[in-house]
C-alpha positions as protocol buffer text, in pm:
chain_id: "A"
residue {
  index: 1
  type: UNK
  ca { x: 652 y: -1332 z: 3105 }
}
residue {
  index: 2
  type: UNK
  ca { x: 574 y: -1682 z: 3037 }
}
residue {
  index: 3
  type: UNK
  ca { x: 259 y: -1716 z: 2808 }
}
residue {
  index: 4
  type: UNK
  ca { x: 312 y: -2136 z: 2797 }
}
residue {
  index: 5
  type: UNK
  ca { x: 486 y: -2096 z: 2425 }
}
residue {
  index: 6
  type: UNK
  ca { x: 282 y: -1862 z: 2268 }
}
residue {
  index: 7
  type: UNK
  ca { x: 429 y: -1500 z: 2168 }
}
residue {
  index: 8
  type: UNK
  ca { x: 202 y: -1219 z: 2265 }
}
residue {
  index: 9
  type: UNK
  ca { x: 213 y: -1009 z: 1930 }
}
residue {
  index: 10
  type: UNK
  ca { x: 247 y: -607 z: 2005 }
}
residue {
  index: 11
  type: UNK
  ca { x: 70 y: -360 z: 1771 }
}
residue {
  index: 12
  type: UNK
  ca { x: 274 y: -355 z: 1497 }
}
residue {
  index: 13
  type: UNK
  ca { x: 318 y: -719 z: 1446 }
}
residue {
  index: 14
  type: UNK
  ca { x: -72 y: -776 z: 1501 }
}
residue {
  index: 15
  type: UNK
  ca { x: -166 y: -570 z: 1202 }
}
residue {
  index: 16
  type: UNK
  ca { x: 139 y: -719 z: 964 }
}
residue {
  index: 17
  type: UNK
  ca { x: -24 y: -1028 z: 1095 }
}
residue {
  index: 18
  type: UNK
  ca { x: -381 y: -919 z: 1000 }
}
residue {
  index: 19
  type: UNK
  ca { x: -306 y: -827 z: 680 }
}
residue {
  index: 20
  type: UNK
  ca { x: -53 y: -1165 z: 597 }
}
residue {
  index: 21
  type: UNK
  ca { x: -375 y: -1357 z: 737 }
}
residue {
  index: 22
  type: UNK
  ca { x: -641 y: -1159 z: 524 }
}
residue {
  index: 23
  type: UNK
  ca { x: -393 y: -1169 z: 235 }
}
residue {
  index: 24
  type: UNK
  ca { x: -400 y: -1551 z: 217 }
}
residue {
  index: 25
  type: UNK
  ca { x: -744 y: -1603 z: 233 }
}
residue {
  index: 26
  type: UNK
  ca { x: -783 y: -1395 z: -91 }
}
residue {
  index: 27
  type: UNK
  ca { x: -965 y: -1091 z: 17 }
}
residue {
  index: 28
  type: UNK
  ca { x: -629 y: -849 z: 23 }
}
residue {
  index: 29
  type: UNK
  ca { x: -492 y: -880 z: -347 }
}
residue {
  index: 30
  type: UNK
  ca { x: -156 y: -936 z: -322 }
}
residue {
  index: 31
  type: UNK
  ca { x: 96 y: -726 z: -76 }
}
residue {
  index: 32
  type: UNK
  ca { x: 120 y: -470 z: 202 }
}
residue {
  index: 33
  type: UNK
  ca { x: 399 y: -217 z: 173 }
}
residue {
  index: 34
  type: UNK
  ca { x: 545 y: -30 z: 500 }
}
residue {
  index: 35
  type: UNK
  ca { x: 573 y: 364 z: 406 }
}
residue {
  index: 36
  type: UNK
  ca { x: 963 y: 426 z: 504 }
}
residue {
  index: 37
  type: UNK
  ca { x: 1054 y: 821 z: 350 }
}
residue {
  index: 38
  type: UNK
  ca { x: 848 y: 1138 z: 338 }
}
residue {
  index: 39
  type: UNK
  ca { x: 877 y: 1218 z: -76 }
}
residue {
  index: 40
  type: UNK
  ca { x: 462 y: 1162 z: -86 }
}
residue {
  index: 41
  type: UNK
  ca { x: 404 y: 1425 z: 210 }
}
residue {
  index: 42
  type: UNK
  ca { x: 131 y: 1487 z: 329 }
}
residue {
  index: 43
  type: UNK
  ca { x: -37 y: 1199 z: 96 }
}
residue {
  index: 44
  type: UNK
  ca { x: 164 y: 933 z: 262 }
}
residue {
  index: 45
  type: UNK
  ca { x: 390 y: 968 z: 575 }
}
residue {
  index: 46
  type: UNK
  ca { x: 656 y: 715 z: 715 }
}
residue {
  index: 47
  type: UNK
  ca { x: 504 y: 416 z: 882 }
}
residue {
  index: 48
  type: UNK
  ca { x: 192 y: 406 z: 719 }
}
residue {
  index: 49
  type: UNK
  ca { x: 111 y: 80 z: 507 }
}
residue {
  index: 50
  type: UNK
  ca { x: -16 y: 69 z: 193 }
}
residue {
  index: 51
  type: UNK
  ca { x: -265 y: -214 z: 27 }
}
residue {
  index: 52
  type: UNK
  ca { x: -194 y: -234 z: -333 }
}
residue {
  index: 53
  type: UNK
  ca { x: -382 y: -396 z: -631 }
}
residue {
  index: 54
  type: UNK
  ca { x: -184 y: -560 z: -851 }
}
residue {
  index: 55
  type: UNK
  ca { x: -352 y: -474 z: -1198 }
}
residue {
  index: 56
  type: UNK
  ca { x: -145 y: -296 z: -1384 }
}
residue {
  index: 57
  type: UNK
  ca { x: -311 y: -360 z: -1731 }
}
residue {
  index: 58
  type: UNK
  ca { x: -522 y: -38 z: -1666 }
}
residue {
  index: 59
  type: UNK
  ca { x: -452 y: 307 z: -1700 }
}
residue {
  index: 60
  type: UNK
  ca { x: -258 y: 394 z: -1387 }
}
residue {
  index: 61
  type: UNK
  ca { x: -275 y: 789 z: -1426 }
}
residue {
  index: 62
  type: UNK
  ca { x: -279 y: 942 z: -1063 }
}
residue {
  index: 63
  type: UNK
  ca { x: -312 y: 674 z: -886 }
}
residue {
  index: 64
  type: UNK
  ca { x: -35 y: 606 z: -640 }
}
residue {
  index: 65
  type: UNK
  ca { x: 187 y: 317 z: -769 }
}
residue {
  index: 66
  type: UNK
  ca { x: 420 y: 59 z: -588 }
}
residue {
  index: 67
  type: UNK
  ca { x: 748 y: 11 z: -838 }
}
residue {
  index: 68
  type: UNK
  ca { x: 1055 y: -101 z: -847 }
}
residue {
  index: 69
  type: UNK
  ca { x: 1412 y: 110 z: -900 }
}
residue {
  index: 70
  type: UNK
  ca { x: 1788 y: 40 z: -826 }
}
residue {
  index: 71
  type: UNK
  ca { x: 1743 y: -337 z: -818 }
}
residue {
  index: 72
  type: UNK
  ca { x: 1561 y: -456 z: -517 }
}
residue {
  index: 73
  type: UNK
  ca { x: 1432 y: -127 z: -400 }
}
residue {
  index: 74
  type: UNK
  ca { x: 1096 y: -3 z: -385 }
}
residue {
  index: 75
  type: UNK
  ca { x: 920 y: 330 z: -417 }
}
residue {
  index: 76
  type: UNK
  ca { x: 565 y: 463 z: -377 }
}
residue {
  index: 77
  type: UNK
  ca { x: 498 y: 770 z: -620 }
}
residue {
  index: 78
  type: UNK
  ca { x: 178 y: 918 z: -814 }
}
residue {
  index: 79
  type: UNK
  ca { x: 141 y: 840 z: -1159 }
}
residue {
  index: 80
  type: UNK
  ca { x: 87 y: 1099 z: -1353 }
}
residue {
  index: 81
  type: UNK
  ca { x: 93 y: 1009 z: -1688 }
}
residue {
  index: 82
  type: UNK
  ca { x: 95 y: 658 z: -1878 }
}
residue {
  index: 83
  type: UNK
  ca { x: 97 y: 549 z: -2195 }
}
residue {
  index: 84
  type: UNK
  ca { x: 4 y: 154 z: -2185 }
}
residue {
  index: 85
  type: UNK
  ca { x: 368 y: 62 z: -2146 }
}
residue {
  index: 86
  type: UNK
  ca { x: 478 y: 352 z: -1932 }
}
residue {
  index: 87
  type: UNK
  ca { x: 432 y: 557 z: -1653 }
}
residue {
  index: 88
  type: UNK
  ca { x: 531 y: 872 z: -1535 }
}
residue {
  index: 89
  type: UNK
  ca { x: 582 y: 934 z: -1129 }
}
residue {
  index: 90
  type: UNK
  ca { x: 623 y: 1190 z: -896 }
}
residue {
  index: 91
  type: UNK
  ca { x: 668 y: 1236 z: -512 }
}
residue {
  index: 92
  type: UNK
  ca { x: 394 y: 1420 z: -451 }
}
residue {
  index: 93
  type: UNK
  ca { x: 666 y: 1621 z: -194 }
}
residue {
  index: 94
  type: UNK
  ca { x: 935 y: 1652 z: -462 }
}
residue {
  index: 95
  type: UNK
  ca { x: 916 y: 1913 z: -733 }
}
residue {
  index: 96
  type: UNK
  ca { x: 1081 y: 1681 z: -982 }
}
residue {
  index: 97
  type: UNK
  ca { x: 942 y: 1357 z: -1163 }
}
residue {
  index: 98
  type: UNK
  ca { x: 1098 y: 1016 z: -1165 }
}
residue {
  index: 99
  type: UNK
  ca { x: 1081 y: 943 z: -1540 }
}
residue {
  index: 100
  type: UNK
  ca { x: 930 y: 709 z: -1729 }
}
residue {
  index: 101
  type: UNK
  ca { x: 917 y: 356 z: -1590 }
}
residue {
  index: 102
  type: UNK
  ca { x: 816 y: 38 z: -1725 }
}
residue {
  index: 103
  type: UNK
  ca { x: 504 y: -121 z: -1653 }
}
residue {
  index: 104
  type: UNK
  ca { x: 750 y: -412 z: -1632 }
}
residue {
  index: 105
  type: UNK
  ca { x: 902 y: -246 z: -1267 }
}
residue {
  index: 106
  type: UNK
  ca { x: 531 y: -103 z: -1138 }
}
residue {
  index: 107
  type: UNK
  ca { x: 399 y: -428 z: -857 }
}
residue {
  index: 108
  type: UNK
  ca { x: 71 y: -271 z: -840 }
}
residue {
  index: 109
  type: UNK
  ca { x: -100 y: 84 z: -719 }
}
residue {
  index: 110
  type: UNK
  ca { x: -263 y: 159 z: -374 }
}
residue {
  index: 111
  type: UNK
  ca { x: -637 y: 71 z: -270 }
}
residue {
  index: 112
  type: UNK
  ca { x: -605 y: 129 z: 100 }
}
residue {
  index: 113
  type: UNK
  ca { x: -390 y: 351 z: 328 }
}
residue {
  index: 114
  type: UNK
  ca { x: -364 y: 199 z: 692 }
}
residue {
  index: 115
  type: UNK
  ca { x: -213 y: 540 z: 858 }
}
residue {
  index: 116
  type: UNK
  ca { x: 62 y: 465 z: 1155 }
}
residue {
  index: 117
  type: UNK
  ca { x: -204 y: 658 z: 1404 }
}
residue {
  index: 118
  type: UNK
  ca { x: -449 y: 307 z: 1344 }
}
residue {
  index: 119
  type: UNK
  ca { x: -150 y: 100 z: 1518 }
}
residue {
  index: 120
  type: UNK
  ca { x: -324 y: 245 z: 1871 }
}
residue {
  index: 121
  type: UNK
  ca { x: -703 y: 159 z: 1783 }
}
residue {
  index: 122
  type: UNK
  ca { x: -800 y: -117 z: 1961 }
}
residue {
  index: 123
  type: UNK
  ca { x: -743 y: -433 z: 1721 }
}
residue {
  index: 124
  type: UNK
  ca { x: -1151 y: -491 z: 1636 }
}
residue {
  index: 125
  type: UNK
  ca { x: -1133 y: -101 z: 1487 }
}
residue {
  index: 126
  type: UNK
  ca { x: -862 y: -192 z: 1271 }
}
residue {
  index: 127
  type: UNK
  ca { x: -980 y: -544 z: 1157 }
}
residue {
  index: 128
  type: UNK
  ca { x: -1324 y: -326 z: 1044 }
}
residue {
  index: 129
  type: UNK
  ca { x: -1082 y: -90 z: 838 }
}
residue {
  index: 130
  type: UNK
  ca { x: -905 y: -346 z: 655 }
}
residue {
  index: 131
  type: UNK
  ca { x: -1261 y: -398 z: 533 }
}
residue {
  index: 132
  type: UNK
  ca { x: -1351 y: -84 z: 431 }
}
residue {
  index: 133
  type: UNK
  ca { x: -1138 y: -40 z: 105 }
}
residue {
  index: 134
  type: UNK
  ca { x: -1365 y: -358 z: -43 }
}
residue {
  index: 135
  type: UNK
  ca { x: -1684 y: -224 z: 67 }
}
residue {
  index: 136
  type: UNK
  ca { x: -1662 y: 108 z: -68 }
}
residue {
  index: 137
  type: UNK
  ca { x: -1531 y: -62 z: -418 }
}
residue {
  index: 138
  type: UNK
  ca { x: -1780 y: -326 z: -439 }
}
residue {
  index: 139
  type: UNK
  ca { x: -2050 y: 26 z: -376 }
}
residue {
  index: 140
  type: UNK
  ca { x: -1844 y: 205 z: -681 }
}
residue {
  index: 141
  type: UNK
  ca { x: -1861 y: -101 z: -892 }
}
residue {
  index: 142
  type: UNK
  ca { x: -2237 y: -144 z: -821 }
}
């Protein structure tokens, strides 16, 4: 169908596009991160996206962090332990741990969950949950 040069976006690129657009404007810190294996079961499942913060000069203990392993590859694992220059992750699915990684390889750890179900809301319902994770931060904070 001819739409006069302008690419309908389907569901999938709409919300990448939603969160590149609310990225740049400053209200998303940073990056969203598509959810690819099933090692944080039932936390996290394949397709969903993750938000993350990217303070790591905090202490990071079970929080789920975004980090970096095998050069240019990227996991999502639960901290759960950290010494100031260290963490320790887990798979929340796996009955081992990771080791110890360096704050060095960790991008940042997880302030909002978008789950692959929101890709059929309607796009208004998911525009008012990309919001969410700010308002119920800025209520904590307060």
């Amino acid at each position: 169908m001819n739409t006069g040069g302008i690419k309908v976006l389907g569901k999938r690129e709409l919300v990448v596009s939603l969160a590149i657009i609310v990225a740049l404007f400053g209200f998303i810190p940073q990056y969203v991160f598509r959810v690819t294996g099933k090692s944080m079961n039932p936390t996290l499942k394949a397709g969903d996206h993750v938000i993350i913060w990217r303070d790591i000069n905090r202490d990071l203990t079970n929080e789920l962090v975004v980090f970096e392993y095998d050069r240019d590859r990227l996991a999502v694992h639960r901290a759960i332990a950290d010494d100031s220059e260290m963490v320790l992750t887990k798979g929340d699915a796996n009955n081992g741990t990771d080791g110890w990684i360096t704050k060095e390889n960790v991008i940042g750890f997880v302030i909002f969950v978008i789950p692959s179900e929101v890709l059929i809301l309607p796009p208004i319902a998911f525009v008012m949950l990309c919001f969410f994770p700010f308002l119920s931060r800025a209520h904590q904070e307060a």
